[in-house]
C-alpha positions, 0 to 999 in steps of 0.5 A, a space after each residue: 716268708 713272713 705272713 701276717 696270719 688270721 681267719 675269715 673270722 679274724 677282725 681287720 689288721 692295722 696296715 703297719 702289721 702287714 709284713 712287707 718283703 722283698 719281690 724276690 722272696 715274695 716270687 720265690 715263695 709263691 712260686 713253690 706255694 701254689 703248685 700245691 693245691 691247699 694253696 690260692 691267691 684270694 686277691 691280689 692287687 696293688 694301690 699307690 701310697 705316697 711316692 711308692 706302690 705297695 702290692 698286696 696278696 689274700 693267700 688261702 691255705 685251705 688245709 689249715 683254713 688259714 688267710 695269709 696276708 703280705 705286701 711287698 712295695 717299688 718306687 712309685 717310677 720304677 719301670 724295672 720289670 717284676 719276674 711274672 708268676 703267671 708264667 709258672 701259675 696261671 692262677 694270677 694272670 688276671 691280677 697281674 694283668 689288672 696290676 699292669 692295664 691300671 698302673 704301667 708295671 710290667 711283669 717280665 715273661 707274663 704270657 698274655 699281657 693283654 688287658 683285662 677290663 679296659 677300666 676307664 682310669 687305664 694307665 695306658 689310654 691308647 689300649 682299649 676294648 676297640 683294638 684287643 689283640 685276638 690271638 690268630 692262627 694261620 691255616 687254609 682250613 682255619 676260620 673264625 667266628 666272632 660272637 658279640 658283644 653285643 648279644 641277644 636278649 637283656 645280657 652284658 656286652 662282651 666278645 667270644 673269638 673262635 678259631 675253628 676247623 670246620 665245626 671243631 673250636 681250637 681257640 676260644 678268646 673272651 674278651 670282657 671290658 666294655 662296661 666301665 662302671 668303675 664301682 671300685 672307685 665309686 666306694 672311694 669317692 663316697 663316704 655314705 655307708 648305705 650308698 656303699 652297701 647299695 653299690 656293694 649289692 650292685 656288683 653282680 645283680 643276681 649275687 646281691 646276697 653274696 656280694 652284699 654279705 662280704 662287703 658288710 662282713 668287711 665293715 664289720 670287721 673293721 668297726 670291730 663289732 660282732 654280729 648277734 647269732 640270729 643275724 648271721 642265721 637269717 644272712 647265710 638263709 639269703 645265701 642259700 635261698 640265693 643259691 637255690 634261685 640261681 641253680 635251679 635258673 642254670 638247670 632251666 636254661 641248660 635244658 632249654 639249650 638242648 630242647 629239653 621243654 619239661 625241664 626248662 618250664 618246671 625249672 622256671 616255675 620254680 625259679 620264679 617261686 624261690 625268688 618271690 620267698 625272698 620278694 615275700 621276706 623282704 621286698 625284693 626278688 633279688 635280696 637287695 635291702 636284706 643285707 645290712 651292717 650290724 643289723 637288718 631292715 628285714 627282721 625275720 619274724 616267726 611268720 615269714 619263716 614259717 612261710 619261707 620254710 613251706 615254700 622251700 620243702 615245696 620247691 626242694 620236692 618238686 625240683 628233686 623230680 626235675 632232677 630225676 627226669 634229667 637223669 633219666 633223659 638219654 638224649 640230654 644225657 647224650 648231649 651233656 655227659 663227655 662235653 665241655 671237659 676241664 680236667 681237676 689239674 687245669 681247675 686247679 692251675 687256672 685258679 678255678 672256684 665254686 661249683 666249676 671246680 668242685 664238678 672237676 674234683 677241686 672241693 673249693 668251697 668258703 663255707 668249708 676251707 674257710 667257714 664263718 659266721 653259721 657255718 664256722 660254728 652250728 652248721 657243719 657244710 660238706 662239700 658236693 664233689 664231681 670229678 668229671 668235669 663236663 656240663 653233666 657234672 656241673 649240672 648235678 653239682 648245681 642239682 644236689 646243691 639245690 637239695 643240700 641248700 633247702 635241707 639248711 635252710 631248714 635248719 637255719 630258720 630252726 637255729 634262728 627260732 632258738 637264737 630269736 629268744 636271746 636277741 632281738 634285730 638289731 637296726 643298721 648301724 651305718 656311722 659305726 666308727 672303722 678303724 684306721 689304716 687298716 685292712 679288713 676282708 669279706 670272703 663269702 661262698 656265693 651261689 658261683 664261688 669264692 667272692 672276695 671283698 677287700 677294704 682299706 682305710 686311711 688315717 681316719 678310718 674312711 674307706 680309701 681303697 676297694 678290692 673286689 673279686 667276683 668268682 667269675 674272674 677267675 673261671 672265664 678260663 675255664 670256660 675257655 678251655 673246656 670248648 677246645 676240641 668241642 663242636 662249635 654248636 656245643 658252646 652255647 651248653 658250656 656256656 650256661 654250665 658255667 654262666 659267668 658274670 660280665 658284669 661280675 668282671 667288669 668292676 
C-alpha cells in the first residue's frame, strides 16, 4: 500500500502528497501490519473536505523510526459500512469510535461501538453521557459498584462500572465524556498563534510541556523554520523536569493509598521542590509560558541553570532514598508486586504507550522509536523496561525514570552552556507564514507517553483542522484490564499506577 514516508524531524507534507487508497487495500494492510509489534497507529481520524470524507492514519514503525502517512476517502452520504479493524486490533477502538460518534460512519463488526467522549458536536444527538449502555452480567451472586463521576477532591468527572463477585471484579467499564470542552474546535475558530499555544498547553494541565511541545513542533514544521540547539536543549530540559514532578507526585500518591506515610510526605516534599525549579525558570509551577514557537519568553540564562541543576542533583539524591525504602518495605512490597497485571501481549494489542507499557515489557518510547530535536542528535535515550506488568513494576519504571531524567537534565544545561555560545534566544514568532494544504504533526514523549498533535491547513496556510491524542486514550483499557480477577480494595492502587488523564480524553 502507498505511504507517504518521513520522520519526527521531517517537515510538514502538502495534502495533494498524501497517498489516497482504496478502503480495502487500506484494511487488508492494516490488518497484517499491526499484529506485528514494530507497528502503531499514532492517530488516526477523518475530516469532511467538500462532498467527501477523507480519513487519515500516523502509522509509526518503530524499528525503522519511520512515520507512515495514508488517507483513504467516501462520499460524504455514503452509509455503506467500513469492515472494522478494532474486531481484529483493539489498538483502533478509540479512533473508530471517535470517527462514528463525530460523524454517523458505521464500521461493520466493530465490538464496542459505544461512545467514546460524547463531544457536544455529536452526530448523533440522542447519544449522550446520561444514557451509556454498561455492559451487564447476569447472575445471583453478581453485584455492581458504580464510582463517579463525580469524585472526591479537585479531579475531572467520569464513571467507574464494576461487576463483581463478592469482592472479586470481573468488569471494569470507564465511562469518560462529561467534559465538553471542544479544544480541538477551539484551535479551528481562532487565528491567534498565542491563543492556540496557550489552548495547546491547556489540554492536560499537568503535561503542559508536552502537549505545549508537540503542538509547537507541529507550527513549526509547517512554517518550515528550524529550531536553534539551545532552544530545543531548554524544551527537552522542561520535558523532563516535567517527568520528574509528575512521577515523583505518582510515587506519593502510591504509598499514600497503601498507608506507606514516609513516602508519601517525602515524595510531596519533593514534589512541590521540582515544580517551584520550573515556577523559579519561568513563573509557573506547571511550565505554562515556557513554551513557544520559534523562540521563548523564558530564556535560560547562566543563573537559572546554575539553580535548576543544585536543585535537580538535590532532589535526584534525596528521591533515590524514597526509592530504596520503597523497596525495602514488605508490606508495601506485598500489596503492589502481583497486582494489577496487564501481560506485553495485551499492552501491545490495546495500543498501550508510556510508562504503562514499558513496565509490560513494550519499550514504547518517542524519545527512542522516534527521537527528535536533542534526542535525535546529542542525547542518546535508553529505555527503562519492566516486564512484570503490576503496580510495583510501574512504580519502579517511574522510580529509575526520575534518576534517569535528572542525569539528563544535567547533561542538558551542559549541551545548552556550549550551544549558548553560538546563539543567542530567539523571541516567538507567533505570525510565521504556515504553508498551505498541509499536514504537520508533533509527536513528543511526555511524562505518560506518546502525545500526538496533528495540523492541517487550508488553502491560506490557517489552520483548519486539530487532531489531538493524549496518551491516556489509549491506556484507560489498561487500566481496565489490569483490575479483572483483583479485589475491589485494589483498584484504587491501579489506579494511581496508571494515573490517566480525564481530561487529557475529554478534548
Amino acid at each position: 500500500m502507498n505511504y507517504y514516508v518521513t520522520d519526527n524531524t521531517g517537515a510538514s507534507v502538502a495534502l495533494n502528497d498524501i497517498p489516497e487508497v482504496s478502503y480495502a487495500a487500506f484494511y487488508e494492510d492494516l490488518r497484517v501490519k499491526l499484529f506485528d509489534a514494530r507497528y502503531h497507529a499514532a492517530h488516526y481520524f477523518a475530516l469532511p473536505s467538500g462532498d467527501r470524507m477523507r480519513f487519515f492514519l500516523l502509522l509509526l514503525d518503530d524499528a525503522e523510526r519511520r512515520v507512515l502517512i495514508t488517507s483513504h476517502a467516501t462520499d460524504y452520504y455514503d452509509e455503506t459500512a467500513l469492515p472494522s479493524l478494532t474486531a481484529l486490533h483493539p489498538q483502533m477502538h478509540p479512533f473508530e469510535r471517535d470517527i462514528s460518534e463525530r460523524y454517523g460512519i458505521r464500521f461493520d463488526g466493530m465490538p464496542w461501538p459505544k461512545p467514546l467522549r460524547s463531544p457536544a458536536g455529536r452526530y448523533d444527538r440522542r447519544c449522550s453521557i446520561e444514557n451509556y449502555p454498561f455492559y451487564t452480567m447476569e447472575g445471583r451472586s453478581l453485584h455492581e459498584v458504580n464510582v463517579g463521576p463525580i469524585h472526591a477532591g479537585v479531579i475531572e468527572p467520569g464513571a467507574f462500572r464494576f461487576i463483581c463477585n463478592g469482592e472479586q471484579v470481573l468488569h471494569l467499564e470507564i465511562a469518560l465524556g462529561y467534559q465538553h470542552r471542544d479544544v480541538e474546535t477551539a484551535f479551528e475558530t481562532t487565528a491567534n498563534r498565542l491563543r492556540q499555544m496557550c489552548l495547546a498547553e491547556s489540554v492536560a494541565g499537568d503535561s503542559a510541556v508536552a502537549h505545549a511541545t508537540a503542538f509547537a513542533r507541529a507550527v513549526e514544521k509547517l512554517a518550515r523554520r528550524e529550531v536553534p540547539a539551545a532552544l530545543e536543549c531548554e524544551r527537552a530540559a522542561a520535558l523532563e523536569l516535567e517527568r520528574m514532578a509528575m512521577q515523583i507526585a505518582d510515587t506519593g500518591a502510591l504509598c499514600m493509598d497503601v498507608g506507606y506515610q514516609l513516602g508519601q510526605v517525602a515524595s510531596e516534599a519533593l514534589r512541590t521542590m521540582t515544580i517551584n525549579t520550573t515556577q523559579a525558570w519561568c513563573g509557573n509551577r506547571f511550565g505554562k509560558g515556557l513554551i513557544r514557537p520559534l523562540g521563548t519568553d523564558h530564556p535560560l540564562t547562566a543563573e537559572k541553570a546554575a539553580m535548576i541543576r543544585a536543585n535537580v542533583r538535590e532532589i535526584a539524591r534525596r528521591y533515590d532514598q524514597v526509592r530504596r525504602d520503597i523497596k525495602s518495605s514488605p508490606s508495601l512490597l506485598a500489596r503492589f508486586e502481583q497486582c494489577g497485571i496487564v501481560p506485553r501481549d495485551e499492552m501491545q494489542r490495546i495500543g498501550g504507550v508510556g510508562q504503562a507499557a514499558r513496565a509490560s515489557g513494550l519499550a514504547r518510547d518517542i524519545r527512542t522509536s522516534h527521537p527528535w530535536g536533542v534526542f535525535a542528535g546529542a542525547l542518546r535515550h535508553e529505555s527503562i523496561v519492566k516486564t512484570h506488568g503490576d503496580v510495583m513494576a510501574r512504580l519502579m519504571v517511574r522510580c529509575r525514570e526520575v534518576l534517569q531524567s535528572a542525569g539528563y537534565i544535567d547533561r542538558l544545561l551542559d549541551l545548552h552552556g556550549q550551544e549558548c555560545g553560538n546563539a543567542g534566544h530567539p523571541r516567538p514568532d507567533y505570525a510565521a507564514p504556515l504553508a498551505p494544504s498541509s499536514l504537520a504533526f508533533g509527536l513528543v514523549e511526555g511524562w505518560r507517553g506518546e502525545t500526538c498533535h496533528v495540523l492541517l491547513t487550508d488553502a491560506e496556510g490557517r489552520i483548519a483542522a486539530a487532531r489531538i491524542k493524549d496518551p491516556s486514550l489509549h491506556n484507560w483499557l489498561a487500566l481496565a484490564l489490569a483490575v479483572r480477577g483483583e479485589g475491589i480494595s485494589d483498584f484504587p492502587i491501579c489506579n494511581k499506577s496508571f494515573n490517566l488523564s480525564y481530561c487529557g480524553h475529554d478534548l
